[in-house]
Structures are given as C-alpha cells and as structure tokens.
C-alpha positions in Angstrom: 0.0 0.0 0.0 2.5 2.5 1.0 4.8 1.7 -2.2 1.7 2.3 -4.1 1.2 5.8 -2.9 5.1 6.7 -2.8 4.6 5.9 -6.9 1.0 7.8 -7.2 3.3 10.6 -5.2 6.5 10.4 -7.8 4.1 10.1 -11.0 1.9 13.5 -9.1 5.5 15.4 -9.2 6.8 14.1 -12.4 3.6 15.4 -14.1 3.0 18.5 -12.1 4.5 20.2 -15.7 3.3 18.1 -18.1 -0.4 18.0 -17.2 -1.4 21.4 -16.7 -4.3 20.2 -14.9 -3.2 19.3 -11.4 -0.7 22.5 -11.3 -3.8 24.4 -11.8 -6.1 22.7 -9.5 -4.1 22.8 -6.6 -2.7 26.6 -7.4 -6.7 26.8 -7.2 -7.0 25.5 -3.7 -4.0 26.8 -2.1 -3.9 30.2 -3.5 -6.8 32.1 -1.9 -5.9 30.0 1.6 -2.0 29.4 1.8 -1.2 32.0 -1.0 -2.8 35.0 1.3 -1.1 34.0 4.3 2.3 34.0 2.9 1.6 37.5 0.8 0.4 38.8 4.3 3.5 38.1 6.1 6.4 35.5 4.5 7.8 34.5 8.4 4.3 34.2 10.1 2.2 32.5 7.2 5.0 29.6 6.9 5.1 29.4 10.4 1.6 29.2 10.9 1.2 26.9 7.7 4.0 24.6 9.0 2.6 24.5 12.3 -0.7 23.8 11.3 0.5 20.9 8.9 2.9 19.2 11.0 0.5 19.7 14.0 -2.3 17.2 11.9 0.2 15.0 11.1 1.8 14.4 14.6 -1.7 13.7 15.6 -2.5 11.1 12.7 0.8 9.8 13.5 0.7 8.7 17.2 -3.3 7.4 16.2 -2.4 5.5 13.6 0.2 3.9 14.6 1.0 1.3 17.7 2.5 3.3 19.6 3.0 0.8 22.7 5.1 -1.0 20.2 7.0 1.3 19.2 7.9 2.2 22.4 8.8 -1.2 23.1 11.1 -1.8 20.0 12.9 1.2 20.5 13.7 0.5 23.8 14.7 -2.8 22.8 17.5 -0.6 20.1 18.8 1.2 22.6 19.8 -1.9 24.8 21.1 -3.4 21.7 23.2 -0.5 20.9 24.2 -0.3 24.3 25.5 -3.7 23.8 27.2 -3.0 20.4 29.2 -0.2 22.5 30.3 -3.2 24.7 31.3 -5.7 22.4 33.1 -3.7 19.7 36.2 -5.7 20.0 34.2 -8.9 19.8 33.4 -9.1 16.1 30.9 -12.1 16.3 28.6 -10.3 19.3 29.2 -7.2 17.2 27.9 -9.3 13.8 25.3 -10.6 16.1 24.0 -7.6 17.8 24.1 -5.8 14.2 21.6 -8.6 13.2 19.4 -7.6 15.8 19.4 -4.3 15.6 18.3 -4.5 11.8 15.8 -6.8 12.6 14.0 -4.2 14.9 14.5 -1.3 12.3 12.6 -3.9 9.8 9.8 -4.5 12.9 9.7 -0.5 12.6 9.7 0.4 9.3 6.0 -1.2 8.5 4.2 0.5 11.5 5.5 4.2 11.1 5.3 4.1 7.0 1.9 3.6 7.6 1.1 7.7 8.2 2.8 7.9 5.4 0.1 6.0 3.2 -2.3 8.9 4.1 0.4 12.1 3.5 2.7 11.7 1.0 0.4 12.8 -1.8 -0.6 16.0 -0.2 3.0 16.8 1.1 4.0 16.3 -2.6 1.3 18.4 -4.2 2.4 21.4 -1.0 5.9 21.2 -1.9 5.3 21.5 -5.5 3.1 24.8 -4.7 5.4 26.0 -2.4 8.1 25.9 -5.6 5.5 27.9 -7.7 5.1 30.2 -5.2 8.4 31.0 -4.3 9.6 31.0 -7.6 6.9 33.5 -8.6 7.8 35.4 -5.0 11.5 35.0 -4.6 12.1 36.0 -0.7 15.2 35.1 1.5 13.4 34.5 5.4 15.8 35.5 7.6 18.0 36.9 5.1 19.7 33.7 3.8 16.7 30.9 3.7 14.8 30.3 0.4 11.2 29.7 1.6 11.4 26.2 1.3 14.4 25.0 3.2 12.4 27.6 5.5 9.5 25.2 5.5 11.7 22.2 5.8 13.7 23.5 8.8 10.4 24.9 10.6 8.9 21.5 10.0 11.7 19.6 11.8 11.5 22.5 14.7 7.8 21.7 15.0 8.4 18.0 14.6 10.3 17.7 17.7 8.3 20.1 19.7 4.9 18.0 19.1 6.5 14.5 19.2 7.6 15.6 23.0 4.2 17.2 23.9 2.3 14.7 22.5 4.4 11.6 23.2 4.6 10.3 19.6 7.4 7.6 19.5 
C-alpha cells in the first residue's frame, strides 16, 4: 500500500509540468488559503502553515500507529546499541547484535510508513506549490533561507516540539 502511494506521489510530481491540470487545480486551492497567508507576512504565514501541517500529522501519526510497540522496539534498540558499544572488540557479538538491531529497524519500518500512506500525496502536491510560489515570490526568510528550506527546517522545529508534547514515538 504505502509503495503504491510513494509511486501515485513520484508520478503526481513528475507530471506537475506536463499536465497542466493538477498545477492548476491545486494553485486553485491553495492560493486564496495558503497564497494570502504568505503574501500577508512571509515568516508568520509559513510558520503558521508549517505549524498547522505538521500539528495534523503528529496527531494522525501517534493514532495510527502502535505506539506501545513502538515504544517497546525502541527500547529494545537502545539496549542493543548499548550492547554494540560493549562488544566492539568482539566481532561475532558485534555481527550478532548488528543482526538484531536491523531486525527491529525492519519490525519498525511497517508501523510508522503507515502515516505515510495517508500524507505523501498531499505533502507532494504542497511542496510542489510552495516551488511555484516562491519561484513566482522569490524572498530570502531571515536573510539567507529560500522559503522552502524555511518550511523544511520549521517542519523539523515543529516535529520535535509536538512529538515531546504529544508523546509520539
């Protein structure tokens, strides 16, 4: 399911240009709603957008995932590593621990991809505006960041922030 969407996603960006249509429709949506924050103020309208966004998807992250388990496993990789510090010079406990430790990151993978499923087209249509847009309104935020490594670092800020308040693992 989530490859599915991940090549829905790629195919969605490849053809942003080349089918005039989906540029157009979501310029149509976002325009009149993101498009007026950001003309209002650059800093505050990608702050507020970012926040928003990431806000919604820290929430459908800890519900639709196990988050007990997760928990679980990555406590489980921390003893692990723990262990890898203390067997270093012992190449088969080192090989062995190694093992494990990839075998929980597989355990992993399948439960938090799964928020992905329901995001990736949207966060790939938004990034693709946000291109438009800041093509069309070069700005620098701060002086030195192009509006969307802006995004991307205020993402990550607000990323961590919610993941500790809400206890997302």
């Amino acid at each position: 399911m989530v490859f599915l969407v991940m090549l829905i996603s790629l195919a969605v960006a490849g053809l942003w240009d080349k089918v005039p249509m989906i540029g157009e429709s979501v310029h149509a949506a976002f325009d009149p709603s993101l498009g007026v924050l950001l003309d209002w103020n650059v800093v505050i309208g990608l702050l507020i957008i970012t926040g928003i966004l990431n806000f919604g998807t820290t929430l459908l992250h800890k519900y639709v995932t196990d988050q007990n388990l997760l928990k679980q496993i990555r406590e489980e990789q921390k003893i692990v590593n723990e262990e890898m510090k203390l067997y270093r010079a012992d190449p088969t406990k080192s090989v062995e621990l190694s093992k494990k430790s990839m075998e929980l990151v597989f355990k992993t993978m399948p439960i938090t991809m799964r928020p992905v499923a329901y995001t990736a087209i949207p966060f790939i249509l938004l990034i693709r505006w946000f291109g438009d847009y800041f093509k069309e309104n070069p700005v620098k935020i701060f002086g030195f960041l192009s509006g969307i490594w802006a995004y991307i670092i205020f993402f990550i800020v607000f990323s961590m922030i919610f993941r500790k308040l809400l206890k997302v693992h």
